[in-house]
NUKEMI-141270 format. One record per residue (C-alpha): x, y, z. Coordinates in steps of 0.02 Angstrom, whole numbers, plus 50000, padded with zeros to 5 digits. Last residue first. Layout:
N
XYZ
...
! end
This chain:
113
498265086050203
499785076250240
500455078550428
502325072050480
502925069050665
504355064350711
504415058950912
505585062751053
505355052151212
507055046051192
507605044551037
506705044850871
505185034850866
503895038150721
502455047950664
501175048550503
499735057550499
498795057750333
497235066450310
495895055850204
494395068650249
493895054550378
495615052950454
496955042550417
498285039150566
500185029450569
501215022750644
503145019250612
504605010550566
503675003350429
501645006250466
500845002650632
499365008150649
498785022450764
497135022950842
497475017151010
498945027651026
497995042751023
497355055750882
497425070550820
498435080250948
498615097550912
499895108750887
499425111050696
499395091050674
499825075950770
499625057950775
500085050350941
501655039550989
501915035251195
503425041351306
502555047451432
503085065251443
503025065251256
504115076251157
503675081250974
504375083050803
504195091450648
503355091650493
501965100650399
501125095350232
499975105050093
499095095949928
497385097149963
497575117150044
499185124049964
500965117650007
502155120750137
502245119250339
504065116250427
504835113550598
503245111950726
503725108050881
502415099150994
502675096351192
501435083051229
500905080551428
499155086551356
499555100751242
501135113351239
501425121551054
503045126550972
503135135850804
504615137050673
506015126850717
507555126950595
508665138050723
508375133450907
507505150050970
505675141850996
506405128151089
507265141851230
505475152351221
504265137251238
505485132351395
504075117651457
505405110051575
505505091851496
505405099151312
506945111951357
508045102351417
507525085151310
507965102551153
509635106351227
510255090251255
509565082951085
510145098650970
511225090050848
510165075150831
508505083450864
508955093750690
509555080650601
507935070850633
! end
């Protein structure tokens, strides 16, 4: 969130023109991916398989929540569920996707698995 907070300008910029390359060289952001109106940024991955997580954040061009994972969408609105400030997603292995509203169309994201 700090990182969208002192980098909101440039990263709407960049997420609203598809710059890959100008997102990609914000410091703290470690993969960027482009998928169906979504613009997915990837900040952090860590952890061993059944234990790992990755976090980051994503712009969507229509302003609607999805569940995401290794610059992919996961899942759609319709199968989120709310939870706190969020929603969230469990999949059939018992992956966890959790997202929530930051500003603007920008999205956290965070992926348990």
């Amino acid at each position: 969130v700090h990182l969208v907070e002192r980098n909101y300008d440039a990263i709407m910029e960049a997420c609203e023109n598809e710059d890959l390359a100008r997102l990609a060289a914000i410091k703290g952001i470690h993969e960027v991916d482009v998928v169906d109106g979504y613009v997915i940024v990837c900040c952090q991955r860590y952890g061993i398989v059944s234990s790992s997580q990755e976090y980051g954040f994503y712009y969507s061009r229509d302003n609607v929540p999805a569940a995401v994972f290794d610059g992919q969408i996961i899942a759609g609105p319709s199968q989120l569920v709310q939870k706190g400030e969020g929603y969230e997603y469990i999949d059939s292995g018992y992956n966890v996707f959790y997202t929530e509203h930051i500003i603007g169309n920008l999205y956290f994201y965070k992926a348990s698995f």
